[in-house]
C-alpha positions in Angstrom: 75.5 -5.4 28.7 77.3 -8.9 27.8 75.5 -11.2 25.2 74.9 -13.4 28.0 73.2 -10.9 30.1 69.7 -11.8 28.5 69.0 -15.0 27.0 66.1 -15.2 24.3 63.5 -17.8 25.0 60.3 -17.7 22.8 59.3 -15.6 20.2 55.8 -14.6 21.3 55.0 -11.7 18.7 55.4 -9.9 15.2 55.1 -6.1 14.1 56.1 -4.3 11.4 59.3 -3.4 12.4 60.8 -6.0 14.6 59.8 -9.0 17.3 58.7 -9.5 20.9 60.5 -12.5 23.0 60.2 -13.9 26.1 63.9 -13.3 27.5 65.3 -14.4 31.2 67.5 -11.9 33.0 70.5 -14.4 33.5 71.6 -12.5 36.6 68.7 -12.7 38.7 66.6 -15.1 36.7 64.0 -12.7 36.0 61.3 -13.3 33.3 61.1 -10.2 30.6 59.8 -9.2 27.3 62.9 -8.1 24.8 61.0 -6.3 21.9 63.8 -5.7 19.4 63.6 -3.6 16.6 65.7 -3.7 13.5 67.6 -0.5 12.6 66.6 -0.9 9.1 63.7 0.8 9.6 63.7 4.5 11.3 60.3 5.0 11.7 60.5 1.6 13.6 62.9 3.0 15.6 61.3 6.6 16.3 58.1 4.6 17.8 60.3 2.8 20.2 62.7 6.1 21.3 59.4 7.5 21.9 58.2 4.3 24.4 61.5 4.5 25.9 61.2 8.5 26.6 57.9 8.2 28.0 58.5 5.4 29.9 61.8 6.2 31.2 60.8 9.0 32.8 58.0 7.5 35.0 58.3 5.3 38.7 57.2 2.4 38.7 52.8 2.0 38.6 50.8 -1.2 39.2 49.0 -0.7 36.1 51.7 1.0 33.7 54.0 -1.0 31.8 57.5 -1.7 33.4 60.8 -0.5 31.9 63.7 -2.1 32.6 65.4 -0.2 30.1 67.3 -0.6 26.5 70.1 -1.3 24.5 72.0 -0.7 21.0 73.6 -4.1 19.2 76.0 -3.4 16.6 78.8 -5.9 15.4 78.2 -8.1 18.5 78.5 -5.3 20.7 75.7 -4.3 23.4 75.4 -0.1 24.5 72.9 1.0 27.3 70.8 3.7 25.9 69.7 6.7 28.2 67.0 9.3 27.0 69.1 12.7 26.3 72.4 11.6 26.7 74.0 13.6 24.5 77.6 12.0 25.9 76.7 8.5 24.0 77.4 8.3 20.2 75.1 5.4 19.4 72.0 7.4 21.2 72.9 10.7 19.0 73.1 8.1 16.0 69.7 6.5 16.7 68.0 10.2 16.8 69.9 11.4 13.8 68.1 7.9 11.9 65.0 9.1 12.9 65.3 12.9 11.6 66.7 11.8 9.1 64.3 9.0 8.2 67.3 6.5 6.9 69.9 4.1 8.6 73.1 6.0 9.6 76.4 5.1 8.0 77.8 4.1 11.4 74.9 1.1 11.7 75.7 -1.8 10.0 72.6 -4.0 9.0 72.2 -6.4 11.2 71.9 -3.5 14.0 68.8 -4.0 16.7 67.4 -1.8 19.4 66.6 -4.1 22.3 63.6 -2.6 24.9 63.4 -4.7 27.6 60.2 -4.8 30.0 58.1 -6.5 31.8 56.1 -9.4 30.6 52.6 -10.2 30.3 51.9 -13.0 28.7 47.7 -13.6 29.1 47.4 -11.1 25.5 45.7 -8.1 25.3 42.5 -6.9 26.8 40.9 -7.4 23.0 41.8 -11.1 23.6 40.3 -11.1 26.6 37.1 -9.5 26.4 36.4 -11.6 23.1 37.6 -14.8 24.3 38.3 -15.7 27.9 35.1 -13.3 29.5 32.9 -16.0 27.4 33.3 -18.5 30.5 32.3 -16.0 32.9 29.1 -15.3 34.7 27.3 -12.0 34.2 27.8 -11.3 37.5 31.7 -11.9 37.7 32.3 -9.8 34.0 30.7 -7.0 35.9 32.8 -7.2 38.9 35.9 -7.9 36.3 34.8 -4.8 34.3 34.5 -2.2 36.8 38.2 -3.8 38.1 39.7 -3.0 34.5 38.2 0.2 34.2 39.3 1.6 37.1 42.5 0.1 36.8 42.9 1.7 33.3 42.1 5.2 34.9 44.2 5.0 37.7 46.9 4.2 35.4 46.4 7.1 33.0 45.6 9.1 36.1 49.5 8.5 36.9 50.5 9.1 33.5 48.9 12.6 33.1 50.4 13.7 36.5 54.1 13.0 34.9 52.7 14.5 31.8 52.9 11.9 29.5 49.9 11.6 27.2 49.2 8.1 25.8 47.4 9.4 22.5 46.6 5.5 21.1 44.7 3.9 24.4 42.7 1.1 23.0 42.2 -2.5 24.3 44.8 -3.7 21.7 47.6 -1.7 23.6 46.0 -3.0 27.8 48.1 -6.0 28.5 46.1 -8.3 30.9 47.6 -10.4 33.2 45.1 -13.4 34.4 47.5 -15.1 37.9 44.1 -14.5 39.4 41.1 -14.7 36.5 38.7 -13.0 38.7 41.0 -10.3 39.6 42.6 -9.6 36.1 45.4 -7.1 36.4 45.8 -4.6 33.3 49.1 -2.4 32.2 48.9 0.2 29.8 51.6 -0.5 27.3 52.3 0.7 23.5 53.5 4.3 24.2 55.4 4.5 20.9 52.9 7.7 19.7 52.9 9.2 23.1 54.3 12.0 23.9 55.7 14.2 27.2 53.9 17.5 27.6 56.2 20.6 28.9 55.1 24.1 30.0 56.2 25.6 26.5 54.5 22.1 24.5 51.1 21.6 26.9 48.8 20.9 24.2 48.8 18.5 21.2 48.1 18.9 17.7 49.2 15.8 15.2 45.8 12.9 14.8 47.2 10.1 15.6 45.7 7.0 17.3 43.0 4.5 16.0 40.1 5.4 14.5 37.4 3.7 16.7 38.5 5.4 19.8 40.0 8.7 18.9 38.3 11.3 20.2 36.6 13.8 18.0 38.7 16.8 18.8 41.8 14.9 17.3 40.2 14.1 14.2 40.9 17.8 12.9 44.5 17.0 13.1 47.1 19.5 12.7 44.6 22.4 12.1 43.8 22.9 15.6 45.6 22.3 18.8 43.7 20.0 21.6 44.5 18.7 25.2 46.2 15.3 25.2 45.0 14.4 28.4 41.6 14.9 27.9 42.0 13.3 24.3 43.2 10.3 26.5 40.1 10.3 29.1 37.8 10.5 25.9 39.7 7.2 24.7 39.3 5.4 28.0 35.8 5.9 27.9 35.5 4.5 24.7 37.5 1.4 25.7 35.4 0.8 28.8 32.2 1.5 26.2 33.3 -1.5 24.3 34.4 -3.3 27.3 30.8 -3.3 29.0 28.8 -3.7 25.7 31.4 -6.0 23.8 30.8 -3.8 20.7 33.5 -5.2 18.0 34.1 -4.9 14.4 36.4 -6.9 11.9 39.9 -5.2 11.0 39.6 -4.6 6.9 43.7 -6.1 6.8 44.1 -8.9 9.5 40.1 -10.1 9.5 40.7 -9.9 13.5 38.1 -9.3 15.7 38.5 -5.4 17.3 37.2 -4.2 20.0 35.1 -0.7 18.9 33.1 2.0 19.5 31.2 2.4 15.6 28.1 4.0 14.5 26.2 3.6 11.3 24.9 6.5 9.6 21.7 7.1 7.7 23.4 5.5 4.5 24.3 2.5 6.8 27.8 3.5 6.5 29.8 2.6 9.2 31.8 5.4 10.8 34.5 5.7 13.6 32.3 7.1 16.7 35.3 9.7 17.3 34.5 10.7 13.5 30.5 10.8 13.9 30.6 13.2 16.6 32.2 15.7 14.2 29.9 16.3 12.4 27.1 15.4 14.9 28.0 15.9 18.2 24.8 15.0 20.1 25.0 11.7 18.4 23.5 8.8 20.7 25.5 6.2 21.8 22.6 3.4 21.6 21.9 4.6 17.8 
């Protein structure tokens, strides 16, 4: 890759760990999103080996976020990273930062991992629901609903049968793209806790995802094992739960509006559903 191969245009996000830009493809003009990550920060760079393995391992799905692949800066210099070469020194470097849980010697500071994919630009499906549906008709956000939701299946449906397991669905991580508003397309995205399952690793056992739609078998965490896949189905539900009935809640640290499934105990504390059902697992939904 030369430095001229992709040409940063607009900044059009911020994480923890690095920046999302709206970059052109100088040799065929194409419009892409370049999430680059500084290699300052291993665990920043652990969540975005683990995108690229899940994502580099899957054909191309209407409703799954594109890859178009990544890339290693250091000292001007560009490398094309492939999942499991062991041949390529600055891939073996990257891992070794991660296990390690510090920047390698061979990095110098300003080093970046560049992920480059498709681009949505219309936000999230949190976005969405709690903005843009408010111009719709009841009529068309039912039509529009049913769309995303069986959009979103189908797209984990094609996940789970290359055995990749999402394990943070929410409507935070469902990019939307709005070319046609009444026909809203959605592309699962965010795969940086998901995980591929093998014949001797079928089951998953870490809690990790958000808490208002992780499903209840995952809040026991590491004590006991649970199926990834169905963890995932239990998280889509939730999302199209909270698409349908526009249940939200305010996030204590940013003040943002969230999309949520929540339930309020007899205290009137207010409890992750996912954590309710724990300890009361015929809980009602309408409660």
């Amino acid at each position: 890759m030369s430095d001229q191969e992709y040409v940063l245009l607009d900044e059009i996000g911020e994480g923890a760990f690095g920046k999302v830009y709206k970059s052109r493809k100088e040799s065929t003009q194409e419009i892409l999103a370049a999430k680059i990550v500084r290699c300052t920060a291993p665990e920043g760079i652990d969540l975005a080996l683990a995108e690229m393995w899940a994502l580099s391992k899957l054909q191309h799905h209407p409703n799954v976020l594109r890859f178009h692949g990544a890339y290693l800066e250091s000292d001007g210099e560009f490398t094309f990273l492939k999942h499991g070469d062991k041949t390529n020194a600055p891939y073996r470097r990257l891992i070794e930062s991660c296990l390690k849980g510090e920047m390698m010697c061979q990095m110098t500071m300003d080093s970046r991992l560049w992920f480059m994919t498709e681009l949505c630009s219309d936000g999230d499906l949190n976005r969405y629901i709690l903005k843009i549906q408010e111009t719709k008709t009841a009529a068309e956000n039912s039509l529009i609903n049913a769309q995303i939701c069986i959009q979103m299946l189908d797209g984990l449906k094609f996940l789970h049968h290359n055995n990749v397991v999402h394990r943070d669905l929410k409507p935070e991580n469902i990019l939307v793209d709005l070319a046609n508003e009444l026909r809203p397309k959605i592309k699962i995205a965010d795969f940086g806790l998901s995980t591929v399952l093998t014949e001797e690793h079928s089951r998953c056992s870490s809690a990790c995802g958000s808490d208002y739609f992780m499903a209840p078998e995952v809040w026991n965490g590491p004590q006991k094992e649970y199926q990834g896949d169905l963890a995932d189905v239990w998280s889509a539900g939730a999302c199209c739960l909270a698409l349908t009935d526009r249940s939200y809640f305010r996030d204590s640290k940013s003040k943002k509006k969230l999309l949520g499934i929540y339930y309020k105990d007899e205290d009137k504390n207010v409890r992750p559903f996912g954590e309710a059902q724990l300890s009361k697992a015929n809980i009602d939904v309408e409660e």
